[in-house]
N, C-alpha and C positions, 0 to 999 in steps of 0.2 A: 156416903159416897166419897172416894177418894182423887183429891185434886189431883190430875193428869200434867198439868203446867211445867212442875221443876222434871218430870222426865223427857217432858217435848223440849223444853228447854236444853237440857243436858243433852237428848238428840242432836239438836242444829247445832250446838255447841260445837262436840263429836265429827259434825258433818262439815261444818265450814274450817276445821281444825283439818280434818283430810284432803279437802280440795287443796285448803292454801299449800298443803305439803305437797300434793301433788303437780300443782301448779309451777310449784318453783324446779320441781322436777324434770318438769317437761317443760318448762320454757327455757329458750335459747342462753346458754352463758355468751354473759359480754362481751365485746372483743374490742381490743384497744388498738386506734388507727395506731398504722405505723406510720412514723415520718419517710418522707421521699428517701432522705441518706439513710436510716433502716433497711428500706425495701431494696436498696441498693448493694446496703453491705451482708443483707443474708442471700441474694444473690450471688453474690462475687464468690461467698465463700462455698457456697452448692458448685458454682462453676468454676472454681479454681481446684476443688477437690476431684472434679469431673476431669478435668483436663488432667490432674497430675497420672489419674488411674489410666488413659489412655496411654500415657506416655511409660507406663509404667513403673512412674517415680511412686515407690511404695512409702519414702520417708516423708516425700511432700504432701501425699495424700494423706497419712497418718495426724498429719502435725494440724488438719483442718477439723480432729475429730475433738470433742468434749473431753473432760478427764475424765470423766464416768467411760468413755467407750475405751480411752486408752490404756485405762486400770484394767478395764474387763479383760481387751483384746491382748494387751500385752507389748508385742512389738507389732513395726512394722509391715515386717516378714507377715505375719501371722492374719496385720488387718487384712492384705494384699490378698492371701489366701483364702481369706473369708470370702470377699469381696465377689472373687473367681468366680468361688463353688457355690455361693448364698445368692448374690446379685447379679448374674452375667448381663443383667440388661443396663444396670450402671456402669460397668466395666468399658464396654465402648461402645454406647449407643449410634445409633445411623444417625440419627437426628433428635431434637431435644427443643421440646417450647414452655418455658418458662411461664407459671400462671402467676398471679399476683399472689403475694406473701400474705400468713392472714396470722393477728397475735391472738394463742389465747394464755390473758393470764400471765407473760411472760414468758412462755413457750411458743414461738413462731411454726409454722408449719409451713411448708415452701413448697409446693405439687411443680412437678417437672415431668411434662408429657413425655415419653421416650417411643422410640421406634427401634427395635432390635436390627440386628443386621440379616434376618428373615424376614423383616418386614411386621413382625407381630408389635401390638400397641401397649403400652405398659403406662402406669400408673406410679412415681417413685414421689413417697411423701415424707420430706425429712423434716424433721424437728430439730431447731436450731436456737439456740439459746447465748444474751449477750452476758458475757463471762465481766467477770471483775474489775479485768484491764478495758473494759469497753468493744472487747473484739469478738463476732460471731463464732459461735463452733459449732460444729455437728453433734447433736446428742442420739441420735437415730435416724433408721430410715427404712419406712417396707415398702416394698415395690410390687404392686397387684396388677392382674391384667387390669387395660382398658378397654373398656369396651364400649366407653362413649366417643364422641367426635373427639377429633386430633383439633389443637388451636391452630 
């Protein structure tokens, strides 16, 4: 008769080798507190680039984006245009409530409730990353409906 042992072995082996994969899978990545003057300064820089597109300043608003977005977008002119046609509900929101900044990894995400000038609720989640010189930029941003409570 033949010993059953090294295949049940090599079984659980197999099985505890899948969980733990799995496990790290589905468990939550880390997130690294941010300090008060972080949470301040990728604020500032969501709300200063919010303000400049209301006002129209398409150079001021440009100048808060990442080099990744400004390589991509080109000039200006061109972010502005995007902005219009891609985001209207960043463009000039009715109103606007800042949720707390969260890091993953060195990529910040910064959720910004928005209210269109309809009244509809939107969802705008930028990714904002501290560059070289120490200074926040914009590396993205998609703006989803909302369809949960307003803060």
């Amino acid at each position: 008769m033949k010993n059953s042992l090294p295949s049940s072995c090599l079984f659980l082996a197999r099985l505890a080798g899948w969980l733990a994969a799995a496990f790290m899978l589905l468990a939550p990545m880390h997130s690294w507190a941010l300090t008060e003057a972080d949470e301040k300064g990728v604020r500032a820089v969501v709300e200063a680039q919010l303000a400049a597109l209301a006002r129209d300043d398409a150079a001021t608003a440009f100048s808060f984006a990442a080099p990744n977005v400004r390589e991509t977008v080109g000039t200006a002119s061109r972010f502005m245009d995007m902005v219009r046609k891609s985001y209207p509900a960043i463009y000039r929101p009715a109103s606007t409530a800042f949720l707390k900044p969260e890091d993953h990894h060195g990529q910040v995400i910064q959720r910004v409730q928005l209210t269109d000038e309809s009244g509809s609720a939107w969802l705008a989640l930028y990714s904002v990353q501290r560059q070289k010189d120490k200074s926040w930029r914009i590396t993205g941003c998609q703006v989803i409906p909302n369809k949960g409570r307003m803060a």
